[in-house]
N, C-alpha and C positions, 0 to 999 in steps of 0.2 A: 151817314148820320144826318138827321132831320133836325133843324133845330125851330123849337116853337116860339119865339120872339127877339125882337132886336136885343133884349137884355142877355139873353144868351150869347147870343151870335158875338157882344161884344166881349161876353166873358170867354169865352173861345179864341177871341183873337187878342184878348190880354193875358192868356194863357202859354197862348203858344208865342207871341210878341215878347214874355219873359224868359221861356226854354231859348227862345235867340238872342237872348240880350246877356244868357247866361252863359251861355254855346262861346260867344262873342270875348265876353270877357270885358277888360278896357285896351282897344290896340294901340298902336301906332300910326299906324295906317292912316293919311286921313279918309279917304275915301269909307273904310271900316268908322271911323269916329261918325261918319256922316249917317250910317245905318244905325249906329247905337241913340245918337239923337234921335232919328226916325222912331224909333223903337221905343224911346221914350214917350216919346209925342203921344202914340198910339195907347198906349197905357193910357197915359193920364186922358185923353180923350174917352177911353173904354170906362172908366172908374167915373169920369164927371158923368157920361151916359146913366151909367149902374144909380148915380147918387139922384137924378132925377126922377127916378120912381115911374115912370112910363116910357111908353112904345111912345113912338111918333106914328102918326096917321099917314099910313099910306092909301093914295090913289090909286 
């Protein structure tokens, strides 16, 4: 799969970043609670990307 801009690529990884979060659950674990933060993070950075309306310039 080819993906044609960073708005993808992050909709891609707040896709599959929710199938893990979902997969996940809420554990006990803390090392597991440390991935679900992770997992969070990633979202919300994916969606602030999406909310900005452009690519970023790459060199």
């Amino acid at each position: 799969m080819t993906l044609q801009s960073d708005t993808e690529a992050l909709a891609s990884i707040e896709e599959e970043a929710r199938a893990m979060l979902k997969k996940i659950g809420l554990p006990d674990d803390p090392v597991k609670k440390e991935v679900v933060i992770s997992l969070r993070q990633i979202i919300a950075i994916a969606r602030y990307r999406k909310g900005l309306g452009a690519d970023p310039v790459v060199d």
